[in-house]
C-alpha positions as CSV (number, residue, x, y, z in Angstrom):
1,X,-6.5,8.2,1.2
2,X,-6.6,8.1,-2.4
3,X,-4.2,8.3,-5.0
4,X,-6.5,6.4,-7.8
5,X,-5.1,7.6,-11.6
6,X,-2.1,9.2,-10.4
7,X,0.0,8.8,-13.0
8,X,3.0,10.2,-11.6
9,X,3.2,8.9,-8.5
10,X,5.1,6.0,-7.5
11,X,7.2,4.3,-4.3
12,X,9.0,7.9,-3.3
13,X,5.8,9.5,-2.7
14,X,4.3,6.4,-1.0
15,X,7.0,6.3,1.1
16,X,5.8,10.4,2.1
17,X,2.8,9.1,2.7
18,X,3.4,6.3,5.0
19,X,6.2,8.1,6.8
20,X,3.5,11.3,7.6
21,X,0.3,9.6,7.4
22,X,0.5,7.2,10.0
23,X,-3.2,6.8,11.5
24,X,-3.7,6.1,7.7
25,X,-6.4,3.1,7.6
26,X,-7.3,3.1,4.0
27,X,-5.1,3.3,1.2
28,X,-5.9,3.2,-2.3
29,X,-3.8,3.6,-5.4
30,X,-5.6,1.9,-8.0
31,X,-3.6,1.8,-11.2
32,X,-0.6,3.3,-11.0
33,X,2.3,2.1,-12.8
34,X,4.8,3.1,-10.4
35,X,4.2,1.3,-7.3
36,X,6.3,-1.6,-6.3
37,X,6.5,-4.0,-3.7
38,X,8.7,-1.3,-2.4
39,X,5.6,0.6,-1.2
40,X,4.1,-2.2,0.8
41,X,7.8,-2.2,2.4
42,X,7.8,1.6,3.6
43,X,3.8,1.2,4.4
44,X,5.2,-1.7,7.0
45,X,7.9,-0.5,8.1
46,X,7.9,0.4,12.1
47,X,6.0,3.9,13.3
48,X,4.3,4.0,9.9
49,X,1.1,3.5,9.1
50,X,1.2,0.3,8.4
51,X,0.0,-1.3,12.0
52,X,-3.4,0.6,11.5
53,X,-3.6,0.1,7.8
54,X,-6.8,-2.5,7.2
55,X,-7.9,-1.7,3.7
56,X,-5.0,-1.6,0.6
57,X,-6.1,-1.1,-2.9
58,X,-3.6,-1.8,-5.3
59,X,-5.5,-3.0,-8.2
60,X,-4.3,-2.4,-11.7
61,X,-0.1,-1.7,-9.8
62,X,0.6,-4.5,-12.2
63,X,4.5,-4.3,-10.5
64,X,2.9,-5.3,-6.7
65,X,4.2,-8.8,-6.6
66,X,3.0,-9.8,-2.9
67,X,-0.5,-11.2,-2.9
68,X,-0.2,-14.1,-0.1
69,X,-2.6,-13.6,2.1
70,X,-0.1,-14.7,5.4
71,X,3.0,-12.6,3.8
72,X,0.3,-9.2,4.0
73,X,-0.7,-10.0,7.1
74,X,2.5,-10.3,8.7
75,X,3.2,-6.7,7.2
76,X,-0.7,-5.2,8.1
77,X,-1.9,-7.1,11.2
78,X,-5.1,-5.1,10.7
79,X,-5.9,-5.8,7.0
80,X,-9.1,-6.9,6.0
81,X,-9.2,-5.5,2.8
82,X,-6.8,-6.1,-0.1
83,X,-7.0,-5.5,-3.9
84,X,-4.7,-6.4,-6.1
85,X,-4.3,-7.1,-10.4
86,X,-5.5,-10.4,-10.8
């Protein structure tokens, strides 16, 4: 799923996402202001899609905070992609 350039989309409509798409494997918003930490916590929580989830983009989402590789896993046990601002 791809949100990449989205300008106006931010945690609320992640947490959508997460709540309805929960097969979802691949996620990527690449730069968009609006996503928080906050997103990785409604992606994780339980019945979402964050148990399947093994590829989260989240490059240029300069306000995503978590980048430890053991913190993401404990959230996505499946992730074996991550992106993040560097």
């Amino acid at each position: 799923f791809l949100l990449c350039r989205c300008v106006q989309v931010g945690d609320p409509a992640l947490a959508v996402v997460a709540d309805c798409c929960r097969e979802l494997e691949l996620l990527s918003v690449f730069g968009l202001l609006g996503v928080t930490d906050a997103t990785l916590d409604a992606l994780a929580k339980p019945g979402r899609c964050g148990a399947k989830l093994t590829t989260l983009d989240v490059h240029g989402c300069r306000n995503v905070k978590r980048q430890a590789d053991e913190e993401l896993l404990k959230l996505f046990p499946k992730l074996t992609c991550f992106t993040h601002h560097s």
